[in-house]
N, C-alpha and C positions, 0 to 999 in steps of 0.2 A: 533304280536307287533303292537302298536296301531300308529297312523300317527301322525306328527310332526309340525308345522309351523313355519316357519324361516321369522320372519321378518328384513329388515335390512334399516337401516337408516343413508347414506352415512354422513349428515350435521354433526352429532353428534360421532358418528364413533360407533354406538348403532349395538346393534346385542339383540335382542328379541328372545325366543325360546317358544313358548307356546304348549303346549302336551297336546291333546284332549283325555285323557283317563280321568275315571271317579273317578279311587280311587288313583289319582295323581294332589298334588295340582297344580296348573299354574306355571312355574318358569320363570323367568325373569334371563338373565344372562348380565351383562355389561363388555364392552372393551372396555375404553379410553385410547383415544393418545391423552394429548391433544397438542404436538407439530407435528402433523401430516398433519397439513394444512401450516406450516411453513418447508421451504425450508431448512432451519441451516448452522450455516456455517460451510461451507466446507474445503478441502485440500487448494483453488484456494484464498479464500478471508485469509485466516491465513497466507500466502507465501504474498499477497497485504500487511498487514499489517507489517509484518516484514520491505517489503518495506519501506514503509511510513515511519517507524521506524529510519529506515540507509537513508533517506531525512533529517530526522530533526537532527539526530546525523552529518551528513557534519555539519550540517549551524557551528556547536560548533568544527568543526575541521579544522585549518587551513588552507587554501586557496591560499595561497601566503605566501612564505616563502622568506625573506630578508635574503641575503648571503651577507657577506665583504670576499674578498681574499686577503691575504697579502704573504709577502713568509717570511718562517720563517727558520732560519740556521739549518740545519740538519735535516729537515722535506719537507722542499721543497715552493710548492705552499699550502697554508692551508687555507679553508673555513669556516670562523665561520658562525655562523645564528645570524643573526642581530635582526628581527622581524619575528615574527610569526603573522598573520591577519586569523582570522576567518570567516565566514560569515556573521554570524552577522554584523562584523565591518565592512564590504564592502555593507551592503547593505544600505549603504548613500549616494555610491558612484555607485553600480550596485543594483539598483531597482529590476531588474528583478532575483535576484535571492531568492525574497519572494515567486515565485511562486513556491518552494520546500514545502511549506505547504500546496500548495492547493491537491496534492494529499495524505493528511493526511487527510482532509475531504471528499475526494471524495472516499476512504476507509472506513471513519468511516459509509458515506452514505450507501456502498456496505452492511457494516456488519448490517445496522439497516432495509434493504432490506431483509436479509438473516434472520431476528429475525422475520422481519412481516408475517404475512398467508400472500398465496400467489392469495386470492381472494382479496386484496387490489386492486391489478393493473392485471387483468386479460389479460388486450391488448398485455402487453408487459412481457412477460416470464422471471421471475429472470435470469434466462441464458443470454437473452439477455441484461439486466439491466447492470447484473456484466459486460458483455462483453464492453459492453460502456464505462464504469465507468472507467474500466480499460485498456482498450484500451489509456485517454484520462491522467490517471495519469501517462501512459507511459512516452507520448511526455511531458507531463509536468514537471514530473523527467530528462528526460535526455536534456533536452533543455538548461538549467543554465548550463550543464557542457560543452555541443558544443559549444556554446558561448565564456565560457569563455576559453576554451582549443586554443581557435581562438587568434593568436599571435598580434593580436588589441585589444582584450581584454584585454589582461596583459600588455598594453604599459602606456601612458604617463597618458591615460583619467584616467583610474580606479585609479591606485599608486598615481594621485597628491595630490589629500584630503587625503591620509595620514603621511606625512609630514616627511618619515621614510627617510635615508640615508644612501642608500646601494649599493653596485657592480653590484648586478641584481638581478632581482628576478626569482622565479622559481612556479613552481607550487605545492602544498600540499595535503595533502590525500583527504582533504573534495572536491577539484578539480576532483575527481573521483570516489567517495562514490555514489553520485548519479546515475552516469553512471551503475554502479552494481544495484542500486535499478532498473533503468530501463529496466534493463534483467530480476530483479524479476517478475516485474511487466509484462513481457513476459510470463515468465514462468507461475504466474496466469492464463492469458487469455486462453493461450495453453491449462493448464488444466482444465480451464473452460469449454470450449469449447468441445474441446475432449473427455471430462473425460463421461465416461461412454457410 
């Protein structure tokens, strides 16, 4: 059997075989990947995104919910709901819960990291990028809803500029939507990390 040369060419993901016999022409054989220099995204950045996801769905979910109690004969003490406040509408009055978006960028950034080759930024390891990234939409997710979960939060400051006229208020889904995305956003980094 006659001998063989295997040349290989890591940049290109080229694999050359050239066959030094005499009555076989030269054959060249190719195997491209060409997303094999890119990381892709993973289990850890599709679990951040959903996050991000249930961030921006709070802001359109109520937040503060207005109850009246009145008593009514044969029924007793009865709570209607007065007003319903979303995020949105409160963020005139609490600023700080715009920053529910920024770990919608700080995701989007993660997954345009996971699209690029990973010779872009060799210093610092997609693993560790993600871990940052996400690490940083944690505290950024779950901080709007410690706040405002904080019984000075839902007092006179926030409810005045809404001019609503109610028994008391209480707090609403999108008051804890976050708080869940910030577990997601745990469980991301976990499997980031970990994974593999």
């Amino acid at each position: 059997m006659g001998a063989a040369t295997l040349f290989l060419n890591p940049r290109h993901m080229r694999v050359e075989i050239a066959h030094h016999l005499p009555w076989r022409k030269r054959g060249e054989h190719d195997f491209t990947f060409p997303t094999a220099a890119a990381p892709g995204i993973d289990l850890a950045v599709l679990i951040a995104v959903g996050s991000a996801i249930l961030d921006v769905i709070s802001l359109f979910e109520p937040w503060l919910l207005g109850l009246n109690d009145e008593y009514v004969a044969g029924k007793g003490l009865t709570y209607a709901i007065k007003a319903e406040v979303s995020g949105f509408q409160l963020v005139q009055n609490a600023p700080y819960l715009a920053i529910l978006l920024v770990p919608v960028f700080l995701t989007t950034l993660s997954v345009i990291l996971a699209i690029l080759p990973q010779d872009l930024a060799v210093r610092v390891s997609y693993k560790m990028k993600s871990a940052i990234l996400m690490a940083a939409s944690i505290g950024l997710s779950v901080y709007p809803s410690y706040v405002f979960m904080n019984n000075l939060a839902v007092g006179v400051e926030m409810t005045a500029g809404l001019k609503e006229v109610v028994s008391f208020w209480t707090m609403g889904s999108g008051a804890t939507l976050p708080a869940y995305a910030g577990i997601g956003f745990a469980g991301a980094l976990v499997v980031r990390i970990f994974k593999d």
